[in-house]
C-alpha positions, 0 to 999 in steps of 0.5 A, a space after each residue: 500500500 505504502 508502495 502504491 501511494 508513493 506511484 500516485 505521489 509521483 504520477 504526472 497529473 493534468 493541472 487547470 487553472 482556476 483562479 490567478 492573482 498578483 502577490 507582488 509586480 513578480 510574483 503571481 499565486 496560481 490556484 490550480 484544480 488538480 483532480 485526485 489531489 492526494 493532499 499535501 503538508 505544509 512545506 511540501 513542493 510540486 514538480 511543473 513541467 511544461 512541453 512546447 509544441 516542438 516537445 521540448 519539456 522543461 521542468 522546475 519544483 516549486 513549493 506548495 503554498 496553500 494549506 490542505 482542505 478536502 475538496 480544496 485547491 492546490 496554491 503556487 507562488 511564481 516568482 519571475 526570473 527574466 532569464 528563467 525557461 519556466 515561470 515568466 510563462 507561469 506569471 506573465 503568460 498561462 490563462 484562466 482555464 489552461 492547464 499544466 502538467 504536476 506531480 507530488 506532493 514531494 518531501 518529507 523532511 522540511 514539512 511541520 504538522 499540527 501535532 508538533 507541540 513545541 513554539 515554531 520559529 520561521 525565518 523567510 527571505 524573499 519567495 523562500 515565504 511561500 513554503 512557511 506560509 504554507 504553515 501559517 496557514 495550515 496552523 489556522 485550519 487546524 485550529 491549533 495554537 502552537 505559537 508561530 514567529 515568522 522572520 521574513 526579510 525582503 527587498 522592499 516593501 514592494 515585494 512584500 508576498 501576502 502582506 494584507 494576509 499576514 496583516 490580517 493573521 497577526 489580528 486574528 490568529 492567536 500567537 502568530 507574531 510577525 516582523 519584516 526586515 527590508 534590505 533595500 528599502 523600507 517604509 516610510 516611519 520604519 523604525 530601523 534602516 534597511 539591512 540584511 538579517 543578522 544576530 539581532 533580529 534572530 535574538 530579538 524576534 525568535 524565541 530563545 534556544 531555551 524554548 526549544 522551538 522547531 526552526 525553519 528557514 528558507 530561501 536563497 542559498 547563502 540567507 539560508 546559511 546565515 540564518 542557520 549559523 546565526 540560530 546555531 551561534 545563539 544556542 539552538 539545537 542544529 537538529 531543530 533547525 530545518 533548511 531548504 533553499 534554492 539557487 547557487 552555493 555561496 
């Protein structure tokens, strides 16, 4: 059976668009409708792959974004590369209507679950959000209260991925904190300049080592091995610290 369910995570499967939005000038959410979806965990991703007329296929994984619901749609967070082969199709060209090719849910590893009980700390740079807000999410349907800290550092204000959201979240979900680096530029009023993350922001807005949060980071190569030697510099244990990231090695 285990066997069996493995095939199916990894069989191709037709993907309709259903539903398109703007989370930034270059990065578009994708709503698909993916028929026998089997589910997914929040920090999982998918495998894309599109064929061209001529049959060249060129394929990219990108991470899940929305939380799982029965019945309910699979989210993707594009950001556009301009030299990319994939996703200034998947942001600038694909239709309401249209479909693509999928096939996952992948990974296990890099994932949180509603029956973690320890504070969960998430450190996100640039589109490296998309996989943790895929927590923040899945911790509100389930209705759990685990308290989550999200670090997320970003150019500018610009380029702020689902900020009306996590605004609205800091709200209303109880024990979700939120606080924003900008790098390049920040808002009008911001209390500190802009810059990149470092031992201050982890120790100010994290939780302590002595806590024994769950620690997730994610995003380019060399964010994620700052955060990572920062975290373990200020006493967190390395096996509560889980990474994925994207691009080249530093």
């Amino acid at each position: 059976m285990a066997r069996t369910a493995v095939s199916g995570r990894l069989t191709w499967r037709a993907a309709t668009l259903a539903e398109a939005r703007w989370e930034s000038p270059t990065a578009r959410t994708l709503v698909l409708d993916v028929p026998d979806w089997p589910g997914h965990l929040p920090g999982q991703h998918i495998d894309v792959r599109l064929t061209a007329e001529d049959g060249y296929r060129a394929q990219r994984s990108y991470s899940i974004a929305s939380a799982w619901q029965p019945g309910g749609k699979v989210e993707l967070t594009i950001q556009r590369l301009d030299d990319g082969e994939v996703s200034p199709y998947l942001t600038d060209v694909i239709e309401v209507g249209e479909q693509l090719e999928l096939r996952g849910p992948v990974g296990g590893w890099f994932v949180w679950r509603p029956q973690q009980t320890a504070p969960v700390l998430l450190v996100a740079g640039g589109s490296g959000l998309v996989p943790l807000m895929a927590m923040v999410r899945a911790r509100a349907v389930a209705g759990t209260r685990q308290p989550f800290r999200l670090i997320y550092s970003v150019r500018t204000p610009e380029d702020l991925l689902y900020g009306d959201e996590l605004r609205r979240r800091v709200r209303e979900d109880q024990g979700l904190d939120v606080h924003h680096v900008y790098t390049r530029k920040t808002p009008d009023g911001w209390p500190s300049p802009a810059k990149r993350i470092d031992v201050a922001a982890l120790n100010t807005y994290g939780w302590p080592p002595d806590f024994g949060p769950d620690c997730y980071v994610c995003g380019p190569t060399t964010f994620v091995e700052t955060a990572a030697d920062i975290l373990v510099a200020l006493g967190h244990d390395p096996r509560r610290i889980r990474t994925e990231r994207f691009g080249g090695t530093s």
